[in-house]
C-alpha positions as CSV (number, residue, x, y, z in Angstrom):
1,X,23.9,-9.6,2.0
2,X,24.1,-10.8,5.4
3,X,25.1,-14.4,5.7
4,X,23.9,-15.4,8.8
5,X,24.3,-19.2,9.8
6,X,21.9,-21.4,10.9
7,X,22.7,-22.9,14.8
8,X,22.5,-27.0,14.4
9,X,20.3,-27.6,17.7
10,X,19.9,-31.7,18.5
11,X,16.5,-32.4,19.3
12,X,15.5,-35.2,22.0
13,X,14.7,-38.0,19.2
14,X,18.2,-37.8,18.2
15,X,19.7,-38.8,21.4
16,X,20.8,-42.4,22.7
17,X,19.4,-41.7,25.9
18,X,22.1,-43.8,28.2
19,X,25.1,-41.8,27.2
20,X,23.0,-38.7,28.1
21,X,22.0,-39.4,30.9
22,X,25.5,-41.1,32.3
23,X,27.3,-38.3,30.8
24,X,25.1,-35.6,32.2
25,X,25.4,-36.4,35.8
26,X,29.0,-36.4,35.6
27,X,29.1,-33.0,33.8
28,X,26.5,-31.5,36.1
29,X,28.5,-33.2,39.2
30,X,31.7,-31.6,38.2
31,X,30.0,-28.0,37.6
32,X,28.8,-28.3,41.2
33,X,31.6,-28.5,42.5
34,X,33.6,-25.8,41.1
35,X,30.6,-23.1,41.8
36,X,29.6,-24.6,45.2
37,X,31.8,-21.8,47.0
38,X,30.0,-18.7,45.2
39,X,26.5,-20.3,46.0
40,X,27.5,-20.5,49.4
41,X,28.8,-16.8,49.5
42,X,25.7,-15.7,47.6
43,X,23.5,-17.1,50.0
44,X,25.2,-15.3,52.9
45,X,25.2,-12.4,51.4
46,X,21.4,-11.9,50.7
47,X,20.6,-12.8,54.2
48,X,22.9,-10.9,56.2
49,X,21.3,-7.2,57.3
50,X,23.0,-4.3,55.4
51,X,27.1,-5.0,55.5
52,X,27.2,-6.4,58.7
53,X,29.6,-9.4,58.0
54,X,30.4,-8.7,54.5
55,X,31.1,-5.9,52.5
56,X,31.0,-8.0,48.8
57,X,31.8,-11.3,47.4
58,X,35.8,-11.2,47.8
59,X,35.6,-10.1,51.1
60,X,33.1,-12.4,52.4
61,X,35.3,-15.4,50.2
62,X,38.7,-14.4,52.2
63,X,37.0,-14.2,55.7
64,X,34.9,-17.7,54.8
65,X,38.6,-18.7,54.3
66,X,40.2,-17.8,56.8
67,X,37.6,-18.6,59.5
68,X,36.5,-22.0,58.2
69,X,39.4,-23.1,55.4
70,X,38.3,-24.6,52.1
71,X,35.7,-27.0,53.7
72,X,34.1,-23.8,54.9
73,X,33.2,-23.1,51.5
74,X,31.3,-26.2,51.0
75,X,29.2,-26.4,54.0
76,X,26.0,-28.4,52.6
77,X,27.5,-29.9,49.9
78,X,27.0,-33.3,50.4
79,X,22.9,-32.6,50.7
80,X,23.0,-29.9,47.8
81,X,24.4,-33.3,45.5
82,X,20.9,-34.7,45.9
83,X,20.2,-31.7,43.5
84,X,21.6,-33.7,40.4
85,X,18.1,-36.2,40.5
86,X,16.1,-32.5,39.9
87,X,18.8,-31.9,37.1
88,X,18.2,-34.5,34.7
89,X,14.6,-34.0,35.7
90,X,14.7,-30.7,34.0
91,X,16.9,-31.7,31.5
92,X,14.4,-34.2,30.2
93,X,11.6,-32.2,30.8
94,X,13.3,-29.1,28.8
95,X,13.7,-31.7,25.9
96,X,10.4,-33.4,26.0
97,X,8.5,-30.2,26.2
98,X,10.6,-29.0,23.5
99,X,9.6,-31.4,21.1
100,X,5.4,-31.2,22.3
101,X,4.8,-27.6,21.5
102,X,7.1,-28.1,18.4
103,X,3.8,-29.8,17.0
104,X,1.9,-26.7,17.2
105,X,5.0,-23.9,16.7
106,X,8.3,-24.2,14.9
107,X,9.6,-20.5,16.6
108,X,12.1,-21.5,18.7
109,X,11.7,-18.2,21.2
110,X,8.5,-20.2,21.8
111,X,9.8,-23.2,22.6
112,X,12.3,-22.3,24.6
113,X,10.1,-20.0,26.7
114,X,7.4,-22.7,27.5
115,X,10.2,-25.9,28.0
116,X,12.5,-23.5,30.6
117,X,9.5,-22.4,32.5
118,X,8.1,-26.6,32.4
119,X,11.3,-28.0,33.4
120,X,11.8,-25.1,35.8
121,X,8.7,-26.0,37.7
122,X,9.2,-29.9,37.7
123,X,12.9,-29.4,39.1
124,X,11.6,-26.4,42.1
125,X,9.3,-29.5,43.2
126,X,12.4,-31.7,43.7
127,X,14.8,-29.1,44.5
128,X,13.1,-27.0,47.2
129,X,13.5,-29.7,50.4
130,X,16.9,-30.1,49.6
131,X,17.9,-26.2,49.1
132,X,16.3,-25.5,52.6
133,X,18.4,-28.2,54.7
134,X,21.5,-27.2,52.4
135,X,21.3,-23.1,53.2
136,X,20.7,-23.6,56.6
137,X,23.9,-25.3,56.6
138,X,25.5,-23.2,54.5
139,X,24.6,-20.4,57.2
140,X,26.6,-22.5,59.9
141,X,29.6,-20.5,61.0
142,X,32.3,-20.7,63.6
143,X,30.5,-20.3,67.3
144,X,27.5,-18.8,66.2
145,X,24.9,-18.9,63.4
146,X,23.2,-16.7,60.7
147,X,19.8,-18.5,60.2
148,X,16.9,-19.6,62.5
149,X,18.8,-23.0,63.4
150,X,22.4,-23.8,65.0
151,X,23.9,-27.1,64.4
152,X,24.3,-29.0,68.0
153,X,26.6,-31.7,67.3
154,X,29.5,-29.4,66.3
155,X,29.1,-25.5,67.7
156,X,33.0,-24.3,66.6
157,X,31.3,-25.9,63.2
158,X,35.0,-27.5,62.4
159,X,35.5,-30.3,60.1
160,X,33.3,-31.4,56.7
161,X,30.6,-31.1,56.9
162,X,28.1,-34.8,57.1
163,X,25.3,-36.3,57.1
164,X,24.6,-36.3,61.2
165,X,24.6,-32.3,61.0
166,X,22.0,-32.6,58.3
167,X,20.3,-35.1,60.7
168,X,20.1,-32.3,63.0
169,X,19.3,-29.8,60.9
170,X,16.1,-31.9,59.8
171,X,15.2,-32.6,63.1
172,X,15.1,-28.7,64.0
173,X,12.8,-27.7,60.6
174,X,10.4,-30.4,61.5
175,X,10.0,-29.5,65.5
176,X,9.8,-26.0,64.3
177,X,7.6,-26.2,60.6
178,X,6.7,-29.7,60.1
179,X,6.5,-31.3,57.1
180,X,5.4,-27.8,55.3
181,X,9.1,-26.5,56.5
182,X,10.5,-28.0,53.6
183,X,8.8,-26.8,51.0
184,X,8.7,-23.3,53.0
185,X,9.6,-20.3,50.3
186,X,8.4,-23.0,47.1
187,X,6.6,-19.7,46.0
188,X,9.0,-17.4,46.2
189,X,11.4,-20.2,44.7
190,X,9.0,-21.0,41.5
191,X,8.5,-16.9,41.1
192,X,12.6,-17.1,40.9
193,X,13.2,-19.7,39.0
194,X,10.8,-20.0,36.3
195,X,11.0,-16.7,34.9
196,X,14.9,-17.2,35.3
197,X,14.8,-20.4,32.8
198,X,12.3,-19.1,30.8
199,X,14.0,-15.6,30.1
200,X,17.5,-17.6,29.8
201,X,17.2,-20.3,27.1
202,X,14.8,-17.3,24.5
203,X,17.8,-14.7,25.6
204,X,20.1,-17.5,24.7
205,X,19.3,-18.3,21.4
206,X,19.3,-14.5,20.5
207,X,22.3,-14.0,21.3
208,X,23.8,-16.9,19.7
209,X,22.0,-16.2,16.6
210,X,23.4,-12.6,16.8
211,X,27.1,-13.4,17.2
212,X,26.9,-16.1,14.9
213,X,25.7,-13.0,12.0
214,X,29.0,-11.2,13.4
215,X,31.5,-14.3,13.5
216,X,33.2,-15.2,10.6
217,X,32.4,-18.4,8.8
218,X,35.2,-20.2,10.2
219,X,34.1,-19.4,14.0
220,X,33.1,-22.6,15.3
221,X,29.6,-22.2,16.6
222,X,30.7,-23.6,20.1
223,X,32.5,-20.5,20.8
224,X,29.4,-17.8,20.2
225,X,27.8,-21.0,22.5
226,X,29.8,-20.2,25.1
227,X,29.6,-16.5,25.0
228,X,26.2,-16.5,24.6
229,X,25.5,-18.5,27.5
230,X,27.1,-15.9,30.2
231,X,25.3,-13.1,28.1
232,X,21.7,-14.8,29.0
233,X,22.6,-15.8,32.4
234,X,24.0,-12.3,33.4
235,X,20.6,-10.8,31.8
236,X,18.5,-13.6,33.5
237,X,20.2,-12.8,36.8
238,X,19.6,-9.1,36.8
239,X,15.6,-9.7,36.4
240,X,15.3,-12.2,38.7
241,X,17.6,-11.0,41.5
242,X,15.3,-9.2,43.5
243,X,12.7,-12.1,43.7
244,X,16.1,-14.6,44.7
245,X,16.9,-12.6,47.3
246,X,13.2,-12.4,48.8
247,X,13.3,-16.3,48.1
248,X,16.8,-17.1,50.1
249,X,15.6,-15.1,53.2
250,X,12.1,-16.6,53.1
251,X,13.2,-19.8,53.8
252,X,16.4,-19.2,55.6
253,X,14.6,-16.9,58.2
254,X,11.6,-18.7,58.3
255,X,9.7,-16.2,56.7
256,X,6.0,-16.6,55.9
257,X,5.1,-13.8,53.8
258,X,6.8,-12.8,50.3
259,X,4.4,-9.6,50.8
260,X,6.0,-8.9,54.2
261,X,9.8,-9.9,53.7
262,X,10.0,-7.5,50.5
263,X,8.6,-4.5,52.8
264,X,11.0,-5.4,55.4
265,X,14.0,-5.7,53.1
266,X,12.9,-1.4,51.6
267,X,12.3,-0.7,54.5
268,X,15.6,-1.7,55.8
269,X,17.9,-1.5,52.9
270,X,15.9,0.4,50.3
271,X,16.3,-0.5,46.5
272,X,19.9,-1.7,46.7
273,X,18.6,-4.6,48.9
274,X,17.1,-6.2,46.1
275,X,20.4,-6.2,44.3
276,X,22.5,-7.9,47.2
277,X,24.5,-11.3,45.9
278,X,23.9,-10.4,42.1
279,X,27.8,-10.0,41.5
280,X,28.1,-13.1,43.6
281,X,24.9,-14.7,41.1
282,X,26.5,-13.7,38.2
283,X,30.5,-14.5,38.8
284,X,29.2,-18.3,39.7
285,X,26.6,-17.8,36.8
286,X,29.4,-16.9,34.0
287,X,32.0,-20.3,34.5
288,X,29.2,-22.7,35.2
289,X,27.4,-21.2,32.2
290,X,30.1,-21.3,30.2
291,X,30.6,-25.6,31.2
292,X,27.0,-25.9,31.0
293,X,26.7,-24.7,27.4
294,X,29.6,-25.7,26.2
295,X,29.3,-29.6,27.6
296,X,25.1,-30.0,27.4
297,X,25.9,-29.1,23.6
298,X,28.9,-31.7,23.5
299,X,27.0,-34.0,25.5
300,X,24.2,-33.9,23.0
301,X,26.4,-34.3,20.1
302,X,28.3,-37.3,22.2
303,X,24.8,-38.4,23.3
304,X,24.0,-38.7,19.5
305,X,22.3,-41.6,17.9
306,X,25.0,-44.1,16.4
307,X,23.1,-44.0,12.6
308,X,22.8,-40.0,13.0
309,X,26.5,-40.1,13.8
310,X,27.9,-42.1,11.0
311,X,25.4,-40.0,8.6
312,X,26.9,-36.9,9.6
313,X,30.0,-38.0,9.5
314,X,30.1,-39.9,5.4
315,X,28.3,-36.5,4.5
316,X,30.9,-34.2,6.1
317,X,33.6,-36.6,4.7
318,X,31.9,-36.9,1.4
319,X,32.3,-32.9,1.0
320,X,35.7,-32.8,1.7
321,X,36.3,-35.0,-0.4
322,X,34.6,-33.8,-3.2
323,X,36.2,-30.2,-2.9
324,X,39.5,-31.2,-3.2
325,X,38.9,-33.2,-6.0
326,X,37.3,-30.8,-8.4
327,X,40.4,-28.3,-6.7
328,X,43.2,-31.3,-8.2
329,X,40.7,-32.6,-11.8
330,X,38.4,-29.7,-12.4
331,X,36.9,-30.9,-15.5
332,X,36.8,-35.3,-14.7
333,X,35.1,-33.9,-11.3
334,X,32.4,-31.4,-13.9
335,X,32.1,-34.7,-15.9
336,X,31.5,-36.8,-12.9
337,X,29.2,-34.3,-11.9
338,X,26.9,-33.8,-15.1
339,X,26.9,-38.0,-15.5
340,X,25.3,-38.2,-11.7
341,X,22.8,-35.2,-12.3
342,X,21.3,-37.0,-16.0
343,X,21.2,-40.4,-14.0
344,X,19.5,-38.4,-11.0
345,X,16.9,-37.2,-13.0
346,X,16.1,-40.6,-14.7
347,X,15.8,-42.1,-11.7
348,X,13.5,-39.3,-10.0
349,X,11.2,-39.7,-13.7
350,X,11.4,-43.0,-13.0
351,X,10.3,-42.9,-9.5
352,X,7.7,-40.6,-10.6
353,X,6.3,-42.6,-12.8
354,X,5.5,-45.5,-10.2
355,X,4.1,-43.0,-7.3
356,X,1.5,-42.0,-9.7
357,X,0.9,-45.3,-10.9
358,X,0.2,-45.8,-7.0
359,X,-2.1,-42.5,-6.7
360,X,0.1,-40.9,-4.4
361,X,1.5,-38.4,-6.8
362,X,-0.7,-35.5,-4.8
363,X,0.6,-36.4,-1.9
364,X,4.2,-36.5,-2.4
365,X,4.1,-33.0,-4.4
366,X,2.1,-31.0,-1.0
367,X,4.7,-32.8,1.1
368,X,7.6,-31.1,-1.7
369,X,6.2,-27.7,-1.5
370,X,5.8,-27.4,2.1
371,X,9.5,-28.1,2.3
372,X,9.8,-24.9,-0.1
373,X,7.8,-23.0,1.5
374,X,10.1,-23.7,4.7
375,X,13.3,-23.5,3.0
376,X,12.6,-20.0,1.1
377,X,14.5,-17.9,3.4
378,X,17.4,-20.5,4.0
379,X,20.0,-18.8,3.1
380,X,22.7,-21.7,3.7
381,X,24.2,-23.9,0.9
382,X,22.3,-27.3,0.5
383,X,22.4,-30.3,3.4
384,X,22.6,-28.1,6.4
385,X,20.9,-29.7,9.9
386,X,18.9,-26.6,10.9
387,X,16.1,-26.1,13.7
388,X,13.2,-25.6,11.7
389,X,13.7,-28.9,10.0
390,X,15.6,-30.9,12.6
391,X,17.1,-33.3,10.6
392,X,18.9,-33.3,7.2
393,X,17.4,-31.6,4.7
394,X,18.4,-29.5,1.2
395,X,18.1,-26.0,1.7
């Protein structure tokens, strides 16, 4: 029989929500900063026509390189930071959205299909301003420029890059667009991104659940985690490339058609167009999956509630205990055992007794068999913290 484990997911009620939130930035912060370089590249590579700067991601990274140095690789950093607000909005919003439709479906794929696609469309609102200033700077290279605006204050684009080129840059989207300039390609970035989270956390969970049928017992579930998060992203990142790629030139070239820029792109570059930047996508995708998954899942068990903590904790230490006890006194721990289970069931009779002195015997037995009926194709040993339940429960 195939012993397949259930995944412990912490829900949002569970959290101490200070921790999360102060832990979250820094985790997100320091993801940012190591992936930066291969959104930068990406970006460049879906705008420029054909192969006419760069023939793939390691040969656009060595000429970035060696044109520009390091700091070259994090043109628009410091604006693409304001990002993190937009972060923990969808962080929040993924949680809270989670735990609405939970009322009305326990099936996970559910859930996480409508809480990506929510908290993908309440971060696109915040993110989309600052993605347009940030990948017009990214496009700034030595002497000469690969978007619709040049940077004035520094033309041999030398040095870090701060906050009065991004002055400039926001002066030149508002002479040019207005107001509407910075939320110019918030279509083409919501028919991006909202399939991209919504396909990600379902494909996620599948594949977690798969490998954790394939692991052995003693596999800790953080490591199918953290293979299963570069699984989804890479299969997230092949659907949605073609619409990221009609997104990224949109509002780079100032674009105001999604229509007109995906007939232009086949016409120009045919199917493989579509595809530009996805080894780019998924090569940043796999490490900043891989810290995403691997710290929001020890952030959430850091983030914990102090009384869920402890709880988990006595329980976990209560087992051990117990197992090398009856290992070293078989029989004393049998005995032990047998004495607890008689004075367990006088003190369930007796318990009995007073709920249906109090009427509310019907009640408490339609509350028992629901949690049968829930627990009848649990095929874990008993006190497991499972999704369907989402809290401690006897399977």
């Amino acid at each position: 029989m195939e012993d397949k484990r259930n995944i412990q997911i912490i829900e949002w009620e569970h959290l101490d929500k200070k921790k999360f939130y102060v832990f979250g930035v820094a985790m997100t912060m320091m993801i940012r900063v190591s992936v930066y370089p291969f959104t930068l590249i990406r970006t460049r590579l879906q705008v420029q026509k054909g192969k006419s700067l760069y023939h793939g991601t390691f040969d656009a990274f060595i000429k970035i390189l060696r044109a520009d140095g390091v700091t070259g690789l994090y043109r628009g950093f410091l604006v693409n930071t304001f990002t993190l607000i937009s972060g923990q909005c969808y962080v929040t919003t993924y949680e809270l959205t989670r735990k609405f439709v939970a009322d009305y479906s326990q099936s996970n794929t559910v859930k996480s299909l409508v809480a990506g696609g929510s908290a993908s469309l309440v971060a696109q609102s915040i993110t989309v301003p600052i993605d347009v200033v940030s990948q017009h700077l990214m496009m700034q290279r030595k002497g000469e420029k690969m978007g619709r605006f040049q940077v004035r204050g520094n033309p041999e684009g030398q040095g870090v890059v701060a906050f009065g080129q991004t002055k400039d840059i926001i002066r030149q989207i508002l002479r040019a667009d207005g107001l509407r300039g910075f939320y110019r390609g918030y279509v083409a970035s919501l028919l991006t991104y909202i399939p991209n989270s919504a396909v990600w956390w379902p494909f996620y969970h599948f594949y977690a659940e798969q490998l954790s049928s394939l692991c052995p017992k003693e596999c800790p579930h953080i490591v199918f985690q953290a293979i299963s998060g570069p699984l989804a992203a890479a299969t997230a990142s092949i659907l949605t490339n073609p619409m990221d790629v009609i997104r990224t030139r949109v509002q780079v070239e100032g674009k105001n058609s999604i229509i007109l820029t995906f007939r232009q792109l086949m016409a120009e570059e045919g199917p493989w167009g579509l595809m530009k930047g996805l080894s780019a996508r998924i090569i940043s995708a796999t490490p900043s999956t891989i810290v995403i998954v691997v710290g929001y899942e020890s952030l959430k068990k850091l983030s914990l509630r102090p009384e869920l903590v402890d709880s988990r904790h006595c329980y976990q230490r209560f087992t051990d205990c117990y197992k090398c006890f009856y290992q070293l006194q078989p029989e004393m721990t049998q005995r032990i055992y047998d004495k607890f289970v008689t004075q367990l069931q006088t003190s369930i009779q007796e318990e009995i007794s007073e709920i249906k002195a109090e009427g509310n015997l019907e009640a408490v037995l339609n509350a028992l068999d629901a949690i049968v009926e829930e627990s009848k194709d649990c095929k874990e040993p008993a006190w497991l913290y499972t999704e369907n339940r989402r809290s401690w429960w006897p399977c």
